[in-house]
DRENNU-790600 format. One line per 4 residues: number of its first residue (from 1); their letters; for each residue x, y, z of C-alpha. Coordinates in Angstrom, 2 decimals. Example, Ala and Ser with C-alpha at 12.3 -4.5 7.8 and 13.67 -1.06 7.14 Angstrom:
2
1) as) 12.30,-4.50,7.80  13.67,-1.06,7.14
REM end
This chain:
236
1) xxxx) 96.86,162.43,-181.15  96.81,159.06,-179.61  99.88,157.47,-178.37  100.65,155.18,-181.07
5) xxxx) 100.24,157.89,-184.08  102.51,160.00,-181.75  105.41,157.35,-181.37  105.47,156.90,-185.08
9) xxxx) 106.02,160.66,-185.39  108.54,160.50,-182.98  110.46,157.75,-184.57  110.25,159.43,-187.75
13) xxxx) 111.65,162.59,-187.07  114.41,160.34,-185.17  115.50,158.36,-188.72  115.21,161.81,-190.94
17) xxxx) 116.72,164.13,-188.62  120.25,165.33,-189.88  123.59,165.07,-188.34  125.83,168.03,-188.41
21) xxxx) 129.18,167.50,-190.05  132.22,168.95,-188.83  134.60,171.24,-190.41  138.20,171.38,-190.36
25) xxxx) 140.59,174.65,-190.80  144.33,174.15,-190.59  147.91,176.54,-190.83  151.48,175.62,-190.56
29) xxxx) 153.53,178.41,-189.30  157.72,177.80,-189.83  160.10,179.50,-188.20  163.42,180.95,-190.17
33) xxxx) 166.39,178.59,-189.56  168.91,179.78,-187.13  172.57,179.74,-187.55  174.05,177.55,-185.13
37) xxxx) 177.91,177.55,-183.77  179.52,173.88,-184.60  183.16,174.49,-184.12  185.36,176.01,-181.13
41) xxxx) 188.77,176.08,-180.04  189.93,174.49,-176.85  193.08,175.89,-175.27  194.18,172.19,-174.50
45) xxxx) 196.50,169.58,-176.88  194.40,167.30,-179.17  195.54,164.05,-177.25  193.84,165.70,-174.25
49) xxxx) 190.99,166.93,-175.59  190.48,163.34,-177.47  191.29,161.34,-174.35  188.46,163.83,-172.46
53) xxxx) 185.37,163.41,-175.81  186.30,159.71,-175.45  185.66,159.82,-171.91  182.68,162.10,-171.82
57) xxxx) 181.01,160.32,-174.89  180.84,156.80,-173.43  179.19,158.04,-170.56  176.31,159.69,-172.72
61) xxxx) 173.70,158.30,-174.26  175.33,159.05,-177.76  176.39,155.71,-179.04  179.80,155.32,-180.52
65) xxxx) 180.60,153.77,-183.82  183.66,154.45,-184.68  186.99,156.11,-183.07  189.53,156.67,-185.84
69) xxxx) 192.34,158.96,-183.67  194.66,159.06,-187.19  192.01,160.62,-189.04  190.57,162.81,-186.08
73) xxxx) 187.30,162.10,-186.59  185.16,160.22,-183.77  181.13,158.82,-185.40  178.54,158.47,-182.90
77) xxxx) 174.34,157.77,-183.13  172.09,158.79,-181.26  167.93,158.57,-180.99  165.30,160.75,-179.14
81) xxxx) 161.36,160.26,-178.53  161.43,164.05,-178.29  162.47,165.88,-181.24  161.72,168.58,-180.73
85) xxxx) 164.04,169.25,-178.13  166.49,168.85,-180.66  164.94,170.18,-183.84  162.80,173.07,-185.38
89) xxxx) 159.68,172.30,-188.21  157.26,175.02,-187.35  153.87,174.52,-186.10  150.62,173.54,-186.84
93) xxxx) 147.10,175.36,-185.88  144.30,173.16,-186.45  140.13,173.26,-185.27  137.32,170.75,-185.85
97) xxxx) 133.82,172.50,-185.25  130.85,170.41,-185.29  127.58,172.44,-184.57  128.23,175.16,-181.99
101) xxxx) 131.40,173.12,-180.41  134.65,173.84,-181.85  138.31,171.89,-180.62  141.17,173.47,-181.41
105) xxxx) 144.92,171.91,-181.08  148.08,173.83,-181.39  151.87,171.39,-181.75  155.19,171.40,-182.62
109) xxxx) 155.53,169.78,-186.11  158.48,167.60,-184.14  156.70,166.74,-181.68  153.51,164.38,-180.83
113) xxxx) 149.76,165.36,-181.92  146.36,163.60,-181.29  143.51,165.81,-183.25  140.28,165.09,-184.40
117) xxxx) 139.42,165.60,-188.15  135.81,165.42,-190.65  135.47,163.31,-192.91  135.05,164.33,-196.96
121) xxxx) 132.30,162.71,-197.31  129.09,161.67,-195.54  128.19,158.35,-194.92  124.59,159.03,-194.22
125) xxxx) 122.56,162.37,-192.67  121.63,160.74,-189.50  125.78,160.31,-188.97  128.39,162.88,-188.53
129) xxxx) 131.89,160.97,-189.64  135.20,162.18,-188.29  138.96,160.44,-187.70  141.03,160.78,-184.80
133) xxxx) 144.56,161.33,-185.92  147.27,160.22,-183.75  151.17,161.97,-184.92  154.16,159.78,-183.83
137) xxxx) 157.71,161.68,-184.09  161.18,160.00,-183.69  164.22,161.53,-184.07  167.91,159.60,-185.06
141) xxxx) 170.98,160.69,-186.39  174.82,160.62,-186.62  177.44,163.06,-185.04  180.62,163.76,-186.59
145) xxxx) 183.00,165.02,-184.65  186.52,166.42,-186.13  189.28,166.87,-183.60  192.41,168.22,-184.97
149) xxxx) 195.23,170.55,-183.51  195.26,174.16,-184.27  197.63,174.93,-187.31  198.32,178.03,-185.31
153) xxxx) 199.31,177.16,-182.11  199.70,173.30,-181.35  198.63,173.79,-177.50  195.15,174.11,-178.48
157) xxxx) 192.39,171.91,-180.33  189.50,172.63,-182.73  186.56,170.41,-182.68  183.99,170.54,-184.88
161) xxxx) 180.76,168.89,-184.88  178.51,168.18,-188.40  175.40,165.85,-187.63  172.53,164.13,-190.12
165) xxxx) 169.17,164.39,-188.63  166.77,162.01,-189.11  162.85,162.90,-188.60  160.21,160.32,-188.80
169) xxxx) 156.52,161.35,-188.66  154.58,158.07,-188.57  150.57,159.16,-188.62  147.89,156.75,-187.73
173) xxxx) 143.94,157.14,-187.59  140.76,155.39,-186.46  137.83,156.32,-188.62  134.24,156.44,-186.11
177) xxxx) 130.90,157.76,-187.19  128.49,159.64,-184.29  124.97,159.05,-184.77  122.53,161.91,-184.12
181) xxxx) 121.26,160.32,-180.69  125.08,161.07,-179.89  125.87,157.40,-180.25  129.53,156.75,-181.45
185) xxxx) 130.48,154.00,-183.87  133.71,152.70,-184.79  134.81,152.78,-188.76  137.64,150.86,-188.40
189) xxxx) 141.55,151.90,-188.83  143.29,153.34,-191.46  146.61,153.12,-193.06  149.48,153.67,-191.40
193) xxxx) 151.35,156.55,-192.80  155.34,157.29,-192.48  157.17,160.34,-193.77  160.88,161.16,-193.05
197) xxxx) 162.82,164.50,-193.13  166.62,164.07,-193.39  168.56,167.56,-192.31  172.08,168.24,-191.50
201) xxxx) 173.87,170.79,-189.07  172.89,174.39,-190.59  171.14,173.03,-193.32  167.55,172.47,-193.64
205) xxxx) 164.60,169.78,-194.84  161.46,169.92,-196.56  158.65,167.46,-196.87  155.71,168.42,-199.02
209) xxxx) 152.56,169.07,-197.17  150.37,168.14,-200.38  148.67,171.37,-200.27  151.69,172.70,-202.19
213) xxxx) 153.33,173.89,-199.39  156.58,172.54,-197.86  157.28,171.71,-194.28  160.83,172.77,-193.36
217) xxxx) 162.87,171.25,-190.50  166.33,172.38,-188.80  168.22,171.51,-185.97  168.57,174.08,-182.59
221) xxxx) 171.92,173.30,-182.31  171.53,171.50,-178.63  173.28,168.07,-180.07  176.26,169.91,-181.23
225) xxxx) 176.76,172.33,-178.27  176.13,169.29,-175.74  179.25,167.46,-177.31  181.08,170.86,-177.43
229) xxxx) 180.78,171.11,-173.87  182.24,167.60,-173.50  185.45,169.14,-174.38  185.60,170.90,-171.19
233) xxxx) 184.57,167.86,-169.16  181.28,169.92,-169.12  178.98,166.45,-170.17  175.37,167.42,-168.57
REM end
């Protein structure tokens, strides 16, 4: 075989040799909602105990709206990058195996995710296509927070805390295909996608998964306990 014949083999079996595709497998796992303590009784008068939430509240990074002392009730907002510090919506088990190499990524449904993920179709053999999937979570709500004297025994103060949560999963991708020299090409970006799971204290959310399973979301209870505390001039 002469040099030239053998470069055209060569180049041959480099156009009509086949890329491996990758696979995907995937679980959610959720965890049962937990009942969560919103209300307690402070052995102090309700002026003092208001006059101390007031005080605490402005100094956190809970944002008041409104301060209505004749109704008892006290509405504040708040926002987190970190969810899931805050809230429960299972998690998520994923792998992509191409060939003998498998990646496997295990999250918090509240929290961030970057995972790799085939491709339904094919674009050619000589290219294996996959997306890189990047999982943005925000979390916002509003606390609020009933402060009224005990019926029983007007020395001491019952606060109660009720708060909407406010989950936003924004998911964005960039589509690339991986020639079988090992060469990666970009396939541009896809659509951004946004869903939103809206929860309140000791209740929970679902967002359909599309598999015909449901997500579900709840809160830990950290929110209401933190402004609890604030009753004892315990703000951390």
């Amino acid at each position: 075989m002469n040099y030239r014949v053998g470069a055209i083999l060569v180049i041959a079996i480099f156009i009509t040799g086949c890329a491996t595709q990758g696979i995907n497998t995937y679980k959610y796992t959720d965890n049962a909602p937990i009942q969560i303590n919103n209300e307690i009784v402070v052995s102090k008068p309700q002026s003092q105990v208001w006059d101390i939430l007031v005080k605490e509240l402005s100094k956190s990074f809970y944002v008041i709206n409104n301060i209505d002392k004749e109704s008892r009730i006290i509405n504040v907002s708040f926002s987190s990058n970190a969810p899931s510090e805050y809230v429960d919506c299972g998690k998520t088990h994923r792998t992509y195996t191409q060939g003998d190499k498998t990646e496997t990524y295990n999250y918090d449904v509240a929290g961030p995710a970057v995972f790799k993920l085939a491709t339904a179709r094919q674009e050619h053999l000589s290219f294996s296509n996959y997306i890189v999937i990047r999982r943005e979570v925000t979390l916002d709500g509003r606390s609020n927070i009933y402060v009224a004297p005990d019926e029983k025994d007007n020395g001491k103060t019952i606060v109660t805390v009720n708060t909407r949560y406010i989950l936003t999963i924004k998911v964005k991708g960039d589509a690339f295909a991986q020639h079988i020299n090992g060469n990666v090409f970009s396939r541009g970006r896809l659509p951004e996608e946004t869903a939103t799971v809206i929860f309140n204290t000791n209740k929970s959310g679902q967002q359909d998964l599309g598999d015909g399973s449901k997500m579900t979301c709840f809160c830990k209870g950290k929110l209401e306990r933190a402004i609890l505390d604030m009753t004892r001039g315990e703000h951390k």
